[in-house]
C-alpha atoms as one frame of an Amber mdcrd trajectory, in Angstrom:
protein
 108.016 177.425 131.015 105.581 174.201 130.547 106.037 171.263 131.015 104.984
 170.661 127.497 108.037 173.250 126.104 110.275 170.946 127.955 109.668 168.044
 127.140 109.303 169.231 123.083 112.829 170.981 123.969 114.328 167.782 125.143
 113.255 165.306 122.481 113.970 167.903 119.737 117.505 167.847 120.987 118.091
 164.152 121.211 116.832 164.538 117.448 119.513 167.086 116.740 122.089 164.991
 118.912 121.972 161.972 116.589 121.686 164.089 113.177 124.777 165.998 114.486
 123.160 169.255 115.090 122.947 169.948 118.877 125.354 172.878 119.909 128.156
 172.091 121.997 127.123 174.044 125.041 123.831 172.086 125.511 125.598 168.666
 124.936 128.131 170.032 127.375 124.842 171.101 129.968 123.561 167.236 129.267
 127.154 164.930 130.058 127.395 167.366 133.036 123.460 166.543 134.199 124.000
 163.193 133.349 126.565 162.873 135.819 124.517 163.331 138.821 121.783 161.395
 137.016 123.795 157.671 136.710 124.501 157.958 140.461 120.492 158.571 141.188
 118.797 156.351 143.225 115.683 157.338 141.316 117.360 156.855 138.126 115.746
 152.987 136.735 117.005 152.850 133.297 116.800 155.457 131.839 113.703 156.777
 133.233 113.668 159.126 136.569 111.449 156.517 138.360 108.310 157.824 139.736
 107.834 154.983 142.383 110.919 156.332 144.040 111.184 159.266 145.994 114.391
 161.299 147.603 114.713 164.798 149.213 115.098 168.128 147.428 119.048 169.324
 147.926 117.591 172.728 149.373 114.478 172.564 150.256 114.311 169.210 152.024
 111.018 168.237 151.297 110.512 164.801 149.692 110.100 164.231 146.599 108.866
 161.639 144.237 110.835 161.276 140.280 109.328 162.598 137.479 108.661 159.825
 135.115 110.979 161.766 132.681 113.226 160.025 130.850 116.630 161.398 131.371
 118.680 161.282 128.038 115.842 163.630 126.508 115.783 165.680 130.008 118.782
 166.369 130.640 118.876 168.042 126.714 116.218 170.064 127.957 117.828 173.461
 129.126 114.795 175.219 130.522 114.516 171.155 132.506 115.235 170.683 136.408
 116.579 167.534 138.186 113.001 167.302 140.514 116.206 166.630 143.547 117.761
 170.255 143.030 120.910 168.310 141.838 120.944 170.608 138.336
């Protein structure tokens, strides 16, 4: 899926998520993403920082955030933590 889909997923849902019409599953999929997001090192405000790096869960490699900003990300359901946390 693009990157373009993804973000247009997200923010659409953060639309429906203050009107009241986001279904409970994806809110559900976003509180339990956010989780491991507020405890991210790479997490500066609400933006996954892109000065800051960390290392993929399972691949190991480093990797630097993805500028994304996380309330609208983590609504995203086709979206990946760039870590391998979600």
């Amino acid at each position: 899926m693009s990157q373009i889909h993804q973000i247009l997923e997200g923010w659409g849902n953060v639309l429906k998520s203050t009107i009241g019409l986001l279904d409970e599953e994806t809110q559900k999929l976003s509180v339990d993403r956010l989780l491991h997001c507020n405890s991210c090192d790479m997490r500066t405000s609400n933006s996954c920082d892109t000065s800051k790096y960390g290392y993929h869960l399972k691949t190991g490699v480093r990797t630097y955030g993805c500028g994304c900003n996380i309330a609208a990300k983590t609504l995203s359901r086709s979206s990946q933590c760039p870590l391998g946390k979600w």
